[in-house]
C-alpha positions, 0 to 999 in steps of 0.5 A: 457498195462493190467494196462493201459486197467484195470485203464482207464476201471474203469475210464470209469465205474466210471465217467459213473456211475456218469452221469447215477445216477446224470445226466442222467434225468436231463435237463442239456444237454450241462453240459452232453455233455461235460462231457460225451465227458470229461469222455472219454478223462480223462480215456484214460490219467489217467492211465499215470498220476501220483502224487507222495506223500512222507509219510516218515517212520521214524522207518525205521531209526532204523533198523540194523542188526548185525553179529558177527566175520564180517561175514554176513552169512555163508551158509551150504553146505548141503543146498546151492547146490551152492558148488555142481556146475560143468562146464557142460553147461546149458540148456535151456528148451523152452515152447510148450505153446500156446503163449497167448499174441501174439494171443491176439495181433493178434486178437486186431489187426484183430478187429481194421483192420474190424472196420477201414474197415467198418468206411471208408466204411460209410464214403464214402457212405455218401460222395457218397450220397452227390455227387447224391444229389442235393443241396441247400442252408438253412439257412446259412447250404447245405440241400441235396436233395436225390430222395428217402424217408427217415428221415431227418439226419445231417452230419457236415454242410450237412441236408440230406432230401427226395426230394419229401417229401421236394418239397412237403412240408411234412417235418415240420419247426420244424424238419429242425430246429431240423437238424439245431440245430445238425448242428450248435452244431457239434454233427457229431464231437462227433459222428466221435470222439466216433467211432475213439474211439470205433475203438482202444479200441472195446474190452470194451463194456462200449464204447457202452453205452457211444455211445448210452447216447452221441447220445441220449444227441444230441436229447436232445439239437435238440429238446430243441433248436427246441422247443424254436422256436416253441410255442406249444411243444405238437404240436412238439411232434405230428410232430415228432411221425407223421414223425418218421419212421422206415426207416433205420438210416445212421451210422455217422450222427445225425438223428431221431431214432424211438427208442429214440423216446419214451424217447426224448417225456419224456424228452420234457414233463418234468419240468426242475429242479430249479437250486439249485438241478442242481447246487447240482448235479452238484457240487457232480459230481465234487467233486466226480470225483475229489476225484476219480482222486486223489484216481488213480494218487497219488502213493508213491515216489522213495524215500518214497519206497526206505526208507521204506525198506532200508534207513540206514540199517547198517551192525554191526561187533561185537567182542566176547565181543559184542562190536562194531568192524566196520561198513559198509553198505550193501544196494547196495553190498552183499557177500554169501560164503562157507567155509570148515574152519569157524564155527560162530554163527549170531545174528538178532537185529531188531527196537533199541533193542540189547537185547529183540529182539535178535534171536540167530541161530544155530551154522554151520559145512560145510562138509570137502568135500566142495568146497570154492563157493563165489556168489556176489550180488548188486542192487541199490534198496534195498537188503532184506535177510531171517533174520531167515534161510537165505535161501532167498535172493531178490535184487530189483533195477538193480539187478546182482548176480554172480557165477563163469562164471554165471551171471545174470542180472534183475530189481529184482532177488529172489534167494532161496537157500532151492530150488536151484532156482532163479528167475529173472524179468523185471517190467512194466513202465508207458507206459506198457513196459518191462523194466530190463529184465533179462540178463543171461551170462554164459561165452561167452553165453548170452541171454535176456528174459521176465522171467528166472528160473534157477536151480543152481543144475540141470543147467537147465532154463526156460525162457519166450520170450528168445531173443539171 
């Protein structure tokens, strides 16, 4: 989900920086709406759209490694406590923590729950006014007549007016026509869509800045379809500072505000751009947002990640005299062991070089003392092993690891056997949700959780979110 919300907030302040630098002045209110509206819409589905791209690399294919007498590694008791291990019972160490995420939730929630209120709280009060109102027929849209005083405001197909200032005559042509223009366009389903908007996602304040351009936009279009039907502009702008009051603005509708007042004036004074500087404009926008799109939704392929770690690595078996003995995979299997009886030397071949690149590890005498421990993993993703102390283990993929009666089961596992630790983990989908939590099994005892550290020395784990 935090991805979701940081992709389409970027989203949302990059296509609003395009229309702010490349829009914005331009008397291209129709393309402005639209692409307003779109903006909007793109960002709430780009997060969730992805291109896979496949980029193979080809020196993955030359990776080996190589072991001598068979044995893939064999691990020193001293510094793999695994041997140390007994049958007590393990414990589970539970956070006193704030639990940060469910607060968070509770507060989106409350948030949503106060702006639902107050939007159904608008709603009726409109509808309200509509049922005092005493209605008419204008021009092929309901004109309602409130007995008291205020500026001239749009509702779907609804223009609500003061009745005596209508009766009498002080409301302009100009300015019907301009209620009509918001009316006819369907501006209150912008209005209505950005509030809807605004209710789900009302911790991004960038939603605000797309309200106020949308709304002002509509007066753009309102006045330009006023002014062609009217023959002096400099008289439409006179009716309008004239009747614009500061009277209070209903939420919900497409009326007159005295704030925008002084940059509608602007705009109706202005030239229009001649159509090459429009049409560039333009097409930079949507070549930009282009570039953007393909820039946030390409991602590599399942399979271009798994090759470029794991594809056609091979386990190698030497004889004394370096020849070849046998050959198996390990990419999906591996086996840790300790045994009290075994001495051997490991060999590291990386790229294609059997010579140059050969790093030679110490030679390994467990104590007599020990007990023979075998720790089994597997993942479907891909096995990676520390090639120079082989401390660390990290199974990627529908990982599992076992011990004795232990097991333990994750999307990823990274097992440090320096530090006696393990680490398991789920990882985020593309609808945000936790997938391949870890599953920890120790005999007849089994629980699921977000995150698990396990101590193998202190049997000892601390686990986020643990669900028996």
């Amino acid at each position: 989900m935090i991805v979701y919300i940081l992709k389409s907030s970027l989203s949302l302040i990059i296509l609003f920086g395009l229309y702010w630098f490349l829009l914005r002045r331009e008397k291209l209110f129709i393309f402005n709406r639209f692409f307003l509206m779109f903006s909007i819409l793109f960002s709430l589905f780009i997060p969730i759209i992805s291109i896979p791209i496949n980029i193979q690399n080809q020196e993955s294919d030359k990776n080996i490694i190589t072991a001598i007498n068979t044995t893939l590694s064999t691990i020193n008791p001293e510094l793999n406590p695994l041997t140390e291990i007994t049958n007590q019972s393990f414990t589970v160490v539970h956070s006193s923590k704030i639990n940060f995420p469910r607060l968070l939730i509770v507060l989106y929630f409350s948030g949503v729950m106060l702006l639902i209120v107050r939007f159904l709280k608008n709603i009726i009060f409109i509808f309200h006014q509509l049922r005092l109102s005493k209605k008419i027929n204008y021009l092929g849209q309901k004109l309602a007549m409130l007995d008291y005083s205020i500026n001239p405001y749009c509702f779907f197909n609804t223009i609500f007016v003061g009745k005596c200032d209508y009766l009498n005559n002080k409301i302009s042509k100009e300015l019907l026509t301009h209620e009509l223009v918001h009316s006819k366009q369907s501006h209150s389903f912008d209005v209505i869509f950005l509030e809807l908007i605004q209710i789900i996602y009302w911790f991004n304040p960038i939603l605000i800045l797309y309200n106020k351009a949308v709304r002002l936009n509509h007066e753009y279009l309102a006045d330009d379809g006023a002014i062609q039907n009217s023959l002096n502009i400099k008289s439409y702008a006179e009716t309008l500072l004239s009747f614009i009051s500061c009277k209070r603005n209903i939420p919900l509708t497409s009326g007159s505000n005295h704030s925008l007042t002084k940059k509608r004036l602007i705009m109706i004074t202005k030239n229009k751009s001649n159509s090459i500087v429009s049409g560039i404009r333009i097409s930079m926008t949507l070549i930009l947002l282009l570039i953007f799109f393909l820039f946030i939704s390409f991602k590599p392929s399942d399979y271009e990640k798994s090759a470029m770690i794991q594809n056609d690595a091979k386990v190698v078996a030497l004889n004394k005299n370096g020849k070849p003995q046998g050959r198996r995979d390990i990419i999906n299997t591996g086996t840790l062991y300790t045994s009290h009886s075994t001495t051997f030397m490991d060999t590291l071949v990386h790229q294609n070089s059997l010579i140059s690149d050969t790093i030679l590890m110490k030679r390994i005498t467990p104590s007599l003392d020990s007990i023979d421990k075998k720790v089994t993993y597997i993942a479907a993703g891909y096995i990676k092993i520390d090639s120079i102390n082989k401390k660390v283990v990290i199974l990627v993929g529908e990982a599992a690891l076992k011990y004795g009666e232990i097991e333990i089961k994750a999307d990823s596992i990274v097992f440090d056997m320096s530090k006696n630790l393990l680490f398991a983990s789920g990882r985020l989908d593309k609808s945000g949700k936790i997938i391949g939590k870890p599953i920890f099994k120790d005999g007849t005892k089994e629980f699921e959780s977000d995150e698990l550290t396990y101590n193998f020395k202190t049997r000892k784990a601390l686990i986020n979110n643990i669900k028996p």
